[in-house]
C-alpha positions in Angstrom: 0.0 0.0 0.0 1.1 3.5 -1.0 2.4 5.7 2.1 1.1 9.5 1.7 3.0 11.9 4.6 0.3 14.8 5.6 1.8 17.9 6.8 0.4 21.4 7.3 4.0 23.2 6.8 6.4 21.5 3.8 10.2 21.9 3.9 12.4 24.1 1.2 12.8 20.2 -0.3 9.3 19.1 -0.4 8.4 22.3 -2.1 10.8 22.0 -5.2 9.6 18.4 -5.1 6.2 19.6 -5.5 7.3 22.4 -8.0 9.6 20.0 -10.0 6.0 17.6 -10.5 3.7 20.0 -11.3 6.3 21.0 -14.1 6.0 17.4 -15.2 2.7 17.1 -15.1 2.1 20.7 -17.0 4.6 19.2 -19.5 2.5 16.3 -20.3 -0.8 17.4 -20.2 -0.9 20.6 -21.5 -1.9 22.4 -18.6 -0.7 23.5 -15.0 -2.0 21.2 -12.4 -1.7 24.1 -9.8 -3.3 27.1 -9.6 -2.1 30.4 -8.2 -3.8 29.9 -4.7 -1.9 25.8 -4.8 1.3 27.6 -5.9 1.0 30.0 -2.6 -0.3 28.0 -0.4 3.6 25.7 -0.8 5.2 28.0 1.4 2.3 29.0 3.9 0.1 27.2 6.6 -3.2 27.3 5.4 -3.1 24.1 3.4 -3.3 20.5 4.2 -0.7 18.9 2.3 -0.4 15.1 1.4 2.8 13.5 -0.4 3.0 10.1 -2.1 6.3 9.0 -2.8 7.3 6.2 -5.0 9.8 3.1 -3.4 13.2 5.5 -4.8 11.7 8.3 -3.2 11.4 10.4 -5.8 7.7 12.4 -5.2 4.7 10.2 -7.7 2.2 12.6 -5.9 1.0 15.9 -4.3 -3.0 17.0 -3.1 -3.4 20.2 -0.7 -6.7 20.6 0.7 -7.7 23.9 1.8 -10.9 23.4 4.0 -12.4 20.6 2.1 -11.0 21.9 -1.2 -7.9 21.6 -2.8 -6.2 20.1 -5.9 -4.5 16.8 -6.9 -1.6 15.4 -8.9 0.3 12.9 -9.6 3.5 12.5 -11.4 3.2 11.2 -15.0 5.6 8.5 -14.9 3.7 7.2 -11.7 0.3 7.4 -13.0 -2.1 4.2 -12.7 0.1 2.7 -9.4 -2.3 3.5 -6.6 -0.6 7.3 -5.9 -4.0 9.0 -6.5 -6.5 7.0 -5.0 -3.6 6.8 -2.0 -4.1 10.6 -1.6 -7.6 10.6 -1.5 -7.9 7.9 1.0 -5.8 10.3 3.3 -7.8 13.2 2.5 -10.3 11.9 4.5 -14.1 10.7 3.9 -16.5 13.9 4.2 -17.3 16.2 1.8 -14.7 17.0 -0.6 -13.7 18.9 -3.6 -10.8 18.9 -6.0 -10.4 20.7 -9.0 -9.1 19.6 -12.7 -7.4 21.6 -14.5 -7.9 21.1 -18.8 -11.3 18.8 -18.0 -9.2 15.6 -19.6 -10.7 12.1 -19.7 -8.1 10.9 -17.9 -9.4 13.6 -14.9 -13.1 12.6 -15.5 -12.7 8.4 -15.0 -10.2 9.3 -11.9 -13.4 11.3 -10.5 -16.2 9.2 -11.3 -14.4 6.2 -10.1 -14.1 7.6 -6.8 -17.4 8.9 -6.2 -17.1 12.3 -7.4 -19.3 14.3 -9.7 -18.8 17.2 -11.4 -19.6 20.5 -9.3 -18.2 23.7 -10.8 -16.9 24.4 -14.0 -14.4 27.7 -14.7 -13.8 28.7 -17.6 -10.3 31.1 -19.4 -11.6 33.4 -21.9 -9.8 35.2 -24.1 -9.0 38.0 -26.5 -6.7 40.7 -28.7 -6.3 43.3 -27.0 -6.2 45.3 -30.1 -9.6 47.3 -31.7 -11.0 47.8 -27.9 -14.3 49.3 -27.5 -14.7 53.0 -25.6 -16.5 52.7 -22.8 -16.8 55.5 -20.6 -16.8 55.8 -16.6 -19.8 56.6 -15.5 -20.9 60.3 -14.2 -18.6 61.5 -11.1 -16.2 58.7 -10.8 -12.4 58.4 -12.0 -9.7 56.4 -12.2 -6.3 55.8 -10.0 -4.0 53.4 -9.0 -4.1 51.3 -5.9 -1.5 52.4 -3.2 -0.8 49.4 -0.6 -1.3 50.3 3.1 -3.4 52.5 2.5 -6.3 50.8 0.1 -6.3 47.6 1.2 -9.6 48.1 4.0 -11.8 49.6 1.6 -10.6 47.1 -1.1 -11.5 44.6 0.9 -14.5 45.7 1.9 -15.8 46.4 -1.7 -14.2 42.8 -2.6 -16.0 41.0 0.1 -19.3 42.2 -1.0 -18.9 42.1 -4.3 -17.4 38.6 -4.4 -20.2 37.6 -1.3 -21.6 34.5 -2.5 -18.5 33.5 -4.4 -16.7 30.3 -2.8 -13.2 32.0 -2.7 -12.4 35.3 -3.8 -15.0 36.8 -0.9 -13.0 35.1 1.8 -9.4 37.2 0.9 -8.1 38.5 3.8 -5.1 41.2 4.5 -2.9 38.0 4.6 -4.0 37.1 0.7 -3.2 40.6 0.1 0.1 40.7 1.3 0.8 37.4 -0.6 0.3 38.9 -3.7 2.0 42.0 -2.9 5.1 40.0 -2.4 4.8 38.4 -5.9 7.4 39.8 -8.6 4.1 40.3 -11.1 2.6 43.1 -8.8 2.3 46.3 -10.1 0.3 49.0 -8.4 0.0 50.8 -11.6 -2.3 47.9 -12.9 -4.5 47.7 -10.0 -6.9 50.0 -11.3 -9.8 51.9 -8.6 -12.6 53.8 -9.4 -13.4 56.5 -7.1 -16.2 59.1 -6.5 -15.2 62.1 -5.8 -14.4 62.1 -2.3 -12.3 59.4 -3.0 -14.8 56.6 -1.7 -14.3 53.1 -3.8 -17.0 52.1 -6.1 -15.3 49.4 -8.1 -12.1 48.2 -9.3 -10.1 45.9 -11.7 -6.5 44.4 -10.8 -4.4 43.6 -14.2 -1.9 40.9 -14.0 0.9 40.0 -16.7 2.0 36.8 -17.1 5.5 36.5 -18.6 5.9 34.6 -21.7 6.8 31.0 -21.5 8.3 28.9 -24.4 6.4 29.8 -27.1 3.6 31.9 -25.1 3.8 35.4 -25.4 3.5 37.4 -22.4 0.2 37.7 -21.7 -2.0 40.2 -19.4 -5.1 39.0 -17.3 -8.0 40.3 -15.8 -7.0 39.6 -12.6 -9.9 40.4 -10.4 -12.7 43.0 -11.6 -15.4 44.1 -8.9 -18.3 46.5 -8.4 -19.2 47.1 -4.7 -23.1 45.8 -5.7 -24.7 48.7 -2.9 -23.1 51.5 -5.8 -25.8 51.3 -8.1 -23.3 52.9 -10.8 -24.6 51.5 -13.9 -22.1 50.4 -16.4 -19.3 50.7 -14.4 -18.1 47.0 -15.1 -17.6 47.3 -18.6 -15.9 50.5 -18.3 -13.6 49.0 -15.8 -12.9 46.0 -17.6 -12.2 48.3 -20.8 -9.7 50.6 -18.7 -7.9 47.6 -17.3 -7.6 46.1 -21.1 -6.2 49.6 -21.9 -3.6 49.4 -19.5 -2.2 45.5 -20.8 -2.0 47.0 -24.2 -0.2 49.7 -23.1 2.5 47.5 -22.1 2.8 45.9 -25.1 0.8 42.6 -24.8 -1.6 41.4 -27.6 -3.9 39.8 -25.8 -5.8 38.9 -22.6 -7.1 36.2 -20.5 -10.0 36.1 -17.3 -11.2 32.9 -15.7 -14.6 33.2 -14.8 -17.6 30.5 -13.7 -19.6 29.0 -16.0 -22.6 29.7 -13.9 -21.9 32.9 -13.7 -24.2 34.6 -16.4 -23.8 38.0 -16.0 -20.3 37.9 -16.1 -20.1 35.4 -18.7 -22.5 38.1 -21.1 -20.1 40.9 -20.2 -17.6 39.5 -21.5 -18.9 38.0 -24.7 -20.1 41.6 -25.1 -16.7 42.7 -25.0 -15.6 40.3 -27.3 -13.9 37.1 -24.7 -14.5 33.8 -26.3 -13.9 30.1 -24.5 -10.3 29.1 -24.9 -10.3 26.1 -22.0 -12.0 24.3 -19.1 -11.6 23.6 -15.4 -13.8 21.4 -13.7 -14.3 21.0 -10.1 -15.0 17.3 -9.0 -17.2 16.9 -5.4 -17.7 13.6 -3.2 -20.3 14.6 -0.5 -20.0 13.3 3.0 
């Protein structure tokens, strides 16, 4: 029987380990198996982390649970040898969830196999970030950048309610904040408020840039977009989202991505309005208790 180690605080070692699979893994299938929040969580204490390692020692598999949600992978050399369903089985029997990242087959079997069904789907849209509509702000509000220390209450606050019944991104605390401060992508300049005039948040949209990769071009993101919902500023989505896109082109890039849930209409129309189609599929897999 497989041994899986669980830890809530992994060494300098077990984190290149972890790093040094998912680079397998996003080698072979396409796709990352981590997301930002699995990347982060490596070097904090607010995952759950489970390691399967094969008889040489060398890591076959990695989950994180975060609550009862994480992610899981294992190593594509080790695949079909127990390392996955070994991970599980130390995750525990209640309710869980773990996403998939590309919505493979492979993924889908693994899941169904072990009880789980298919829960949430997100989806990366994308566009050129040339010919970009002009939207305006609406009537007494205007543009600045974020300034760390002294934003991050009010961002909060605004991201908390706009974000209220979303599973993750209303939960971000100061700590998330400073986690992504820390990150060599941030850039004040991109994080992009919208203010009334006595300087009182309404709304905002954070840009990120990924740096090309092989043969992927940089790329800029809609990193997170929000509109505190008690504004009632009509229109003030699209004209974010439109300012933010301004911004990425401005530094050069030629196109943009935004993850956003399938179930998620509104957001889904806004951005077929301003021209984001499908480019791929995660799928979040759940075994109740």
């Amino acid at each position: 029987m497989t041994d899986v180690r669980s830890s809530d605080r992994l060494t300098s070692a077990e984190v290149a380990d972890v790093l040094a699979l998912a680079a397998a893994a996003d080698e072979a299938d396409g796709v990352s198996p981590l997301s930002e929040d699995g990347v982060l969580g490596l070097r904090g204490t607010a995952h759950r982390h489970l390691l399967s390692r094969a008889d040489g020692g060398e890591l076959a598999g990695y989950a994180y649970l975060a609550g009862s949600s994480g992610e899981l992978v294992v190593h594509p050399k080790h695949r079909l040898r127990g390392h996955g369903t070994a991970l599980l089985a130390a995750a525990g029997a209640g309710d869980l969830q773990f996403w998939a990242h590309g919505d493979e087959p492979a993924a889908r079997a693994f899941a169904e196999r072990n009880g789980f069904t298919r829960a949430r789907v997100l989806w990366q849209m994308r566009r050129p970030l040339a010919d970009l509509p002009d939207v305006p702000l609406p009537d007494g509000l205007s543009l600045r950048a974020f300034v760390p220390g002294a934003d991050d209450e009010a961002w909060l606050g605004v991201n908390s309610r706009a974000f209220a019944h979303h599973p993750e991104q209303g939960r971000w605390t100061a700590d998330d904040l400073r986690l992504r401060f820390a990150e060599p992508w941030f850039d004040p300049a991109g994080f992009l408020l919208a203010v009334d005039p006595e300087d009182r948040l309404a709304g905002f949209h954070w840009t990120k840039v990924h740096p090309p990769e092989g043969d992927e071009p940089a790329l800029g993101e809609i990193y997170v977009l929000g509109v505190d919902p008690g504004g009632h500023r009509r229109g003030l989505g699209a004209a974010l989202s439109v300012a933010g896109l301004r911004h990425l082109a401005s530094q050069g890039l030629r196109d943009a991505l935004l993850y956003v849930d399938e179930s998620n209409a509104a957001a889904v129309a806004l951005y077929r309005r301003l021209g984001f189609e499908i480019y791929s599929t995660d799928v979040q897999y759940q075994r109740p208790a």
